[in-house]
Backbone as JSON, one array per atom type, in Angstrom:
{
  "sequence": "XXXXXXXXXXXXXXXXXXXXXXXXXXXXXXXXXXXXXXXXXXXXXXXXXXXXXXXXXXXXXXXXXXXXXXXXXXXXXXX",
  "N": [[-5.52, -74.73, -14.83], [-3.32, -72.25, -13.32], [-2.35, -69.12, -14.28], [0.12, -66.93, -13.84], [0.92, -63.24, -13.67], [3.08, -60.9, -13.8], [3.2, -57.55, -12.69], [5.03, -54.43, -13.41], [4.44, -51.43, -11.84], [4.44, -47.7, -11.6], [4.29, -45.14, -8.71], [2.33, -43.52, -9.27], [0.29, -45.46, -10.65], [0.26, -48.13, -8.41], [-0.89, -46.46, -6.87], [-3.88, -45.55, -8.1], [-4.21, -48.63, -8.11], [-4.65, -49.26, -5.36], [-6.51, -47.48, -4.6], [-8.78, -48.46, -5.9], [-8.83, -50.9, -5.05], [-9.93, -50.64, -2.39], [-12.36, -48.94, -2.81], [-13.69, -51.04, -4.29], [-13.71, -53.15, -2.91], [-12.58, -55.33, -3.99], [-10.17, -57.65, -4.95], [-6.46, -57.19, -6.25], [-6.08, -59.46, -7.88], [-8.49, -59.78, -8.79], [-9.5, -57.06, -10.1], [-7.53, -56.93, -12.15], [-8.21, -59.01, -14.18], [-10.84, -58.4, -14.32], [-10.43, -55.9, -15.69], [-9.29, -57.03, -17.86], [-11.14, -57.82, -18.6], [-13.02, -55.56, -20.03], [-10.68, -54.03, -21.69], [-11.11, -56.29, -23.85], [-13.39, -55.29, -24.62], [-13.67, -53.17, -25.15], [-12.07, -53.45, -27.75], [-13.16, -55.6, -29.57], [-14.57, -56.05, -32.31], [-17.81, -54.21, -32.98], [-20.72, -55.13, -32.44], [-24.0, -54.99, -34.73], [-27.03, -53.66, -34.2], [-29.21, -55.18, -34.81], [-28.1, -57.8, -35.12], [-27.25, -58.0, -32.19], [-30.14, -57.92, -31.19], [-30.63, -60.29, -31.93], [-32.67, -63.31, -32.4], [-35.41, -62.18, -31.17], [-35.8, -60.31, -32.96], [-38.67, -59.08, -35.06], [-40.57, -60.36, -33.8], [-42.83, -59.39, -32.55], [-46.19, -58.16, -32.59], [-47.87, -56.8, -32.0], [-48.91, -52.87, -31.53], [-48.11, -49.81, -32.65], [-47.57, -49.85, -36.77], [-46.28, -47.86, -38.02], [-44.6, -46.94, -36.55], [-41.26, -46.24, -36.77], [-41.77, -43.7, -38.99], [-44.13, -42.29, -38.72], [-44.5, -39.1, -37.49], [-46.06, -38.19, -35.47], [-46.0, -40.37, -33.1], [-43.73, -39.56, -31.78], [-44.12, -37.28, -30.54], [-43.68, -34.95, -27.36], [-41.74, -36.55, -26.59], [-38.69, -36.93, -25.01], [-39.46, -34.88, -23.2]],
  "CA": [[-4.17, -74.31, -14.63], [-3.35, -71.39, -13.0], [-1.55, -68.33, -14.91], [0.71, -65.48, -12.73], [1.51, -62.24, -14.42], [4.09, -60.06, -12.77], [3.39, -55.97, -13.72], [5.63, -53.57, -12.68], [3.58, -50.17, -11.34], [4.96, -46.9, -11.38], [3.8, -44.76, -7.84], [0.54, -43.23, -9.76], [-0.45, -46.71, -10.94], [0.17, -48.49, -7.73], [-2.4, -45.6, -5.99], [-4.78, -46.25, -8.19], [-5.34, -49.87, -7.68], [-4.9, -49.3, -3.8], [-7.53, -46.85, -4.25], [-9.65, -49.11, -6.17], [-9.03, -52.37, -3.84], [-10.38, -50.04, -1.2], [-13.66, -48.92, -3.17], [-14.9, -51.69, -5.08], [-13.15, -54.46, -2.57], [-11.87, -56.59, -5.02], [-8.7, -58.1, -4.59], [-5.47, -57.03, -7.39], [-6.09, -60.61, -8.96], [-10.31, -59.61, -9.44], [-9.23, -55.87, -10.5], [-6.89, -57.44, -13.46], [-9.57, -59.72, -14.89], [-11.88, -57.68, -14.23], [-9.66, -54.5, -16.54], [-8.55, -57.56, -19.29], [-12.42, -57.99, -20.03], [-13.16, -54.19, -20.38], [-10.36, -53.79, -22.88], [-11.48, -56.94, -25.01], [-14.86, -54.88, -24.96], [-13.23, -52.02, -26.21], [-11.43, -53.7, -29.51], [-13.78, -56.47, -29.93], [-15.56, -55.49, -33.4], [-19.08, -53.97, -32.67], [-21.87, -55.89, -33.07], [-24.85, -54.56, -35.02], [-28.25, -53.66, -33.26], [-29.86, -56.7, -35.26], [-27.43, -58.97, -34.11], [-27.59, -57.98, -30.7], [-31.49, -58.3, -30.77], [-31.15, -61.88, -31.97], [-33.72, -64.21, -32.37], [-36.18, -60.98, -30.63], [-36.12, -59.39, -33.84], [-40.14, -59.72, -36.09], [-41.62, -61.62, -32.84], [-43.33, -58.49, -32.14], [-47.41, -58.35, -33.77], [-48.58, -55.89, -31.39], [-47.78, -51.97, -31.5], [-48.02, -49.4, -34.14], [-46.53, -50.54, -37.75], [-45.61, -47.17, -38.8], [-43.39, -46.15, -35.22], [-40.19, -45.38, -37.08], [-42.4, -42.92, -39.91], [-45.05, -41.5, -38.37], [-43.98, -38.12, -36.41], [-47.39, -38.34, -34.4], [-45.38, -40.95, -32.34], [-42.26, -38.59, -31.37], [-44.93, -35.96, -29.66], [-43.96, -35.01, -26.31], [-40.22, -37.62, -26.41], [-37.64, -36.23, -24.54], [-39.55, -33.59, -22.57]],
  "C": [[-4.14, -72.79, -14.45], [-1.64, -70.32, -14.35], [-1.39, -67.16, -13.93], [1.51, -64.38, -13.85], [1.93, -61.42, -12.95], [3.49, -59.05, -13.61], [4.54, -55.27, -12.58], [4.9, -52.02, -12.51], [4.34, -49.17, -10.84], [4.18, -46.21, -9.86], [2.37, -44.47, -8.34], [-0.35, -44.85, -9.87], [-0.41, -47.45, -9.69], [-0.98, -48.09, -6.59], [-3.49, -45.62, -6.47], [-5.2, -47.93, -8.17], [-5.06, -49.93, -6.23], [-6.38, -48.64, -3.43], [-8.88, -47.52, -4.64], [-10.1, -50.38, -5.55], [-9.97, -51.8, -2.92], [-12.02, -49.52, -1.49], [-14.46, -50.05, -3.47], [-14.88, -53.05, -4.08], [-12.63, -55.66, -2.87], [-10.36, -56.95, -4.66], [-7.64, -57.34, -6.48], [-6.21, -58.48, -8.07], [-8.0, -60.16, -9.68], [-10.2, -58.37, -10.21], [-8.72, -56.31, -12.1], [-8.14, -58.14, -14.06], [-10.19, -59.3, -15.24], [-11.43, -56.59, -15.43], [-9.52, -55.43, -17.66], [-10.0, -57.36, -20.2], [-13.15, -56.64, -20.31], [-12.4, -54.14, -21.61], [-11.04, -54.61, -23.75], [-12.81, -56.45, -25.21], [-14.62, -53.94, -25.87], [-12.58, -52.35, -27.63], [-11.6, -55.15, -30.08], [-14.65, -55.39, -31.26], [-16.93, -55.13, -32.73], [-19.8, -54.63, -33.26], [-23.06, -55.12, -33.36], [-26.4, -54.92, -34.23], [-29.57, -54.65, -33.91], [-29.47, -57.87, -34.94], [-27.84, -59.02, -32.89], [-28.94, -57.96, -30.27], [-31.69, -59.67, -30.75], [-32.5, -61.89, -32.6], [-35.59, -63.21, -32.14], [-37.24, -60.75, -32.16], [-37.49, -60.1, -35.01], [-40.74, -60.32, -34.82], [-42.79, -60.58, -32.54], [-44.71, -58.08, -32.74], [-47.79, -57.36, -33.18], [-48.17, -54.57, -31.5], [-48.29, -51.41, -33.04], [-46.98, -49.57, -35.29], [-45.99, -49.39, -38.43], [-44.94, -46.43, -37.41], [-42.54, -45.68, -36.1], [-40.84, -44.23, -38.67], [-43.16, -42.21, -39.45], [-45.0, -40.38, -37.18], [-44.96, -38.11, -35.31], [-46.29, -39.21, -33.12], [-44.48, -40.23, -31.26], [-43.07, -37.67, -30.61], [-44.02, -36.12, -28.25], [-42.18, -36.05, -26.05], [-39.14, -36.31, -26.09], [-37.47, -34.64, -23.86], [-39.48, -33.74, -21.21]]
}
């Protein structure tokens, strides 16, 4: 089942999604969708970087076991 939202768009807001139809080629109906699931990204709770590894996380045997301790590692990062 289809759902139709009416917005009303002041001149600024109407130029940007003309300007954006015209870059990305999306249609107004792909633009909206597309903007609802951005916000729910933005004030969806954050998920922790253990969560978001999942299942990943310990599979790993290979690799030095003291990486996050041993400054030797860090040489040379971010030159």
């Amino acid at each position: 089942m289809k759902t139709y939202i009416h917005a009303r768009l002041n001149k600024q807001d109407r130029a940007v999604l003309e300007a954006l139809k015209k870059s990305t080629g999306y249609s107004e109906s792909e633009l909206v969708r597309r903007g609802l699931r951005l916000i729910m990204h933005e004030v969806l709770p954050k998920q922790s970087a253990l969560k978001l590894a999942g299942r990943s996380v310990g599979k790993f045997k290979k690799g030095p076991r003291d990486l996050a301790t041993n400054k030797k590692h860090l040489e040379g990062f971010g030159e």
